[in-house]
N, C-alpha and C positions, 0 to 999 in steps of 0.2 A: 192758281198761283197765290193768290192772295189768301186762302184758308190754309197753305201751310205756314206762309210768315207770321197772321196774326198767331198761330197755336204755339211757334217760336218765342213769340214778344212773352206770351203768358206763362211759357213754362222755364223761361232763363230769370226770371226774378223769383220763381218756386228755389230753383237749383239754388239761387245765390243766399234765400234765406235758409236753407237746409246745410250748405255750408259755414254759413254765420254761428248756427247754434251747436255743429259738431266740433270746433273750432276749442281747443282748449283754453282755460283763463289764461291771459297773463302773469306769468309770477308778481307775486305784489314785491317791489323795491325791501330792502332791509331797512328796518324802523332806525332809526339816527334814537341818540337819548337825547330826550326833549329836556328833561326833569333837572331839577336844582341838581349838581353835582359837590357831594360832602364831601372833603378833604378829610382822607385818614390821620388818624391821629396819631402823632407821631410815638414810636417805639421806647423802651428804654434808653436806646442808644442814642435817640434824638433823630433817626432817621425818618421822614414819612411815605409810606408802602402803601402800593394800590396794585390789585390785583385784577389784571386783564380779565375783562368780561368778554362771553358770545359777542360776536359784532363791533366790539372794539377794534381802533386802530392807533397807533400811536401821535398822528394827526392831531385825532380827536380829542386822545387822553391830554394830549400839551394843550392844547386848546382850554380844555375846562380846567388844567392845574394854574393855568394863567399862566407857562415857559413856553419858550420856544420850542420846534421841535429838537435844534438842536443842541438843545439844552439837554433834551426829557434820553438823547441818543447818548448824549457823554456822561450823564452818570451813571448810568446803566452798559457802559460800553460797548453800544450796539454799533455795529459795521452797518452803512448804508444797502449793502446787499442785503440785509437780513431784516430791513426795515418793515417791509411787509408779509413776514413768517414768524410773528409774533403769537404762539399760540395763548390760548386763551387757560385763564391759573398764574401766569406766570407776573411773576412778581415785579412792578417795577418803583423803581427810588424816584419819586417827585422831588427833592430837595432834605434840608435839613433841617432839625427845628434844636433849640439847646437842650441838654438832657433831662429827663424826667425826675423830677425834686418830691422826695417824698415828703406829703404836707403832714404835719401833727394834728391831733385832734384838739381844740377848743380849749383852754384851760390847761394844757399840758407843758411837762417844763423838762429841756432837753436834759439826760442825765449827765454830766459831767466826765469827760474819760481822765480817769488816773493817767500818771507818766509812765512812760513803756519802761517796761526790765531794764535795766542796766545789764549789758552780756559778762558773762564769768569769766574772767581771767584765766585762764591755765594754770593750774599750778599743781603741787606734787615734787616730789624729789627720786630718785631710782640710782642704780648704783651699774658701773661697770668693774667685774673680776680680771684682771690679768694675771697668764701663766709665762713665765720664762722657762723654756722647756730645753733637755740637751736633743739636737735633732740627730740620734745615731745613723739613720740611713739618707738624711740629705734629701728628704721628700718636702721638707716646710712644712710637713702635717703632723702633729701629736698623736702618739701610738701611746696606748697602755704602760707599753716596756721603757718607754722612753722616759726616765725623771725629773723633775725641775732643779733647776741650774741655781746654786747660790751665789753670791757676789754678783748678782745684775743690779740696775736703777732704772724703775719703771716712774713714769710721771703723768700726769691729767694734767692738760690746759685747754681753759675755758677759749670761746670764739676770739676772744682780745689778749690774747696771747698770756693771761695770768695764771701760774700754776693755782689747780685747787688739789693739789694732791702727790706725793712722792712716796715711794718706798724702796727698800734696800731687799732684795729676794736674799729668802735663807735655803732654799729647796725644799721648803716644804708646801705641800699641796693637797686637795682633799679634792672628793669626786662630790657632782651633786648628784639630785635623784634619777637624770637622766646620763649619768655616767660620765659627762663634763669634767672636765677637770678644771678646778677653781681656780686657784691659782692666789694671788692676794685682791681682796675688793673692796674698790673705791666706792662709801656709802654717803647718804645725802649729797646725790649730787642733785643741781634744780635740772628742772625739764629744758632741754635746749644742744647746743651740739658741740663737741667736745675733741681735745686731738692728743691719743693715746702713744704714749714711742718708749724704748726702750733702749737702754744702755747694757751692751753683753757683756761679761766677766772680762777681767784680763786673759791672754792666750787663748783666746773664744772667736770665731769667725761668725757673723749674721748669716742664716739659710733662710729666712725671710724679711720682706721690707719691715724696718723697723719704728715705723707709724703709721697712725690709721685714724682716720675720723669717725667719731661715734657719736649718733644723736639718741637722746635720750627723752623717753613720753613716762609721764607719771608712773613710779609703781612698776617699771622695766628693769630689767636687769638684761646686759649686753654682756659677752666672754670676746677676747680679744687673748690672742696664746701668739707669741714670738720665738722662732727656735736659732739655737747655735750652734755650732760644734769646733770642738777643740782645734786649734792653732794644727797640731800638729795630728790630726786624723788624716786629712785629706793630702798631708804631704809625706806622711811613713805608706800609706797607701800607694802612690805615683812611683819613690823613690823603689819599693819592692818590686813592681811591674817595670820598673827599668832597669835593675838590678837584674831581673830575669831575662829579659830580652836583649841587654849586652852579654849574656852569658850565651845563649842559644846561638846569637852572631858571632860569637868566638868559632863557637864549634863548627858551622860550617865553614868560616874561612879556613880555619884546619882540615878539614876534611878534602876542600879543596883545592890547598896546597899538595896535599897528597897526591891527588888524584893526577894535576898538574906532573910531578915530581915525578909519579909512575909512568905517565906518558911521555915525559920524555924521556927517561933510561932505555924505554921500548924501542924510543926514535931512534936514538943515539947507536942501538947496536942493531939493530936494521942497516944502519948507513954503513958503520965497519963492515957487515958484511959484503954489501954490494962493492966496498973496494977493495975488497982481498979479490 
């Protein structure tokens, strides 16, 4: 009995050193930064930026910038969930420093800035043409066939109600190059906005509104055309179409007396007979 215990006692401290040395190491802990820790230097913008190192934690990084952690979480807007998923690269704001001043070199003398431009005025002058036109078909639009109307008063007056301009139309007109019709035109007017209207001949009725506001830019020229028609177009015209149509009603109330008139002759000796 006793030479299998001793052979036990000898071979459970073999066992135990032979599992001692199959035994894998230890991971060794993550090295902590022992080392002076440099503050970045701040940006253009005055900001100062440090970028997450392997094995950094934000703990840490507030620690060596000398803030809080929750200091180092609000300038950087980090949510407390995401406090420890801080990958490494990523860029974080220690604070703010005032902005970067470029220095001169030794001996150097800042060069003086001139006064800025003075900005240009607008200026220039342009002109607006008015047509007084006779409007034969009552459309308000200038046709070729259509002539300019003598005896109108056309007038320009500037924003503050001052005329800069009158004329007396004679019916005469010219085309320009894009087939325009001219009409009379108001020259050197200045740049700015203007309100064109027109007075139609005696026995002349307006087929279009008889003012119109026109703004004027350097070296423009604006067409503004006003049509009429005679007093008495649009009422010999009505007057014939009534003229016609109390004639048409004539005739069938005649016809319809007739027919009336036949009908009862018809009646009339129908009934004599039924009383013979």
């Amino acid at each position: 009995m006793r030479t299998p215990r001793r052979a036990l006692l000898l071979v459970l401290p073999l066992l135990m050193a032979i599992g001692l040395l199959s035994a894998p190491a230890a991971a060794a802990p993550p090295a902590v930064q022992t080392g002076p820790f440099s503050t970045p230097t701040p940006g253009p913008d005055g900001r100062i930026i440090y970028i997450m190192q392997e094995g950094d934690t934000l703990w840490t990084v507030a620690a060596l910038a000398g803030i809080t952690l929750e200091e180092l979480m609000a300038l950087n807007g980090i949510q407390a969930s995401d406090a420890g998923f801080i990958p490494p690269g990523t860029e974080l704001q220690l604070g703010l420093a005032g902005p970067v001043v470029a220095t001169q070199p030794p001996g150097a003398t800042p060069t003086p800035t001139g006064p800025l431009p003075t900005p240009t005025a607008i200026s220039g002058t342009g002109e607006i043409c008015v047509l007084l036109f006779r409007d034969d078909n009552g459309d308000a639009r200038w046709a070729e066939t259509e002539p300019a109307l003598a005896g109108g008063q056309l007038s320009v007056a500037d924003v503050n109600g001052t005329v800069v301009g009158e004329w007396t139309t004679d019916g005469s007109t010219e085309l320009d190059l894009n087939d325009v019709a001219i009409g009379h035109c108001f020259t050197d007017l200045q740049f700015g906005d203007y309100n064109v209207s027109a007075g139609v001949p005696p026995d002349h009725n307006p087929t279009t509104t008889m003012n119109i506001g026109v703004r004027i830019e350097p070296g423009e020229t604006k067409y503004v055309a006003f049509g009429a028609q005679p007093s008495g177009a649009s009422a010999g015209g009505s007057g014939g179409e009534r003229s016609t149509l109390l004639g048409l009603l004539g005739v069938v109330l005649i016809l319809a007396a007739g027919g009336l008139a036949f009908y009862a002759s018809r009646f009339n000796r129908g009934r004599s007979r039924l009383l013979r």
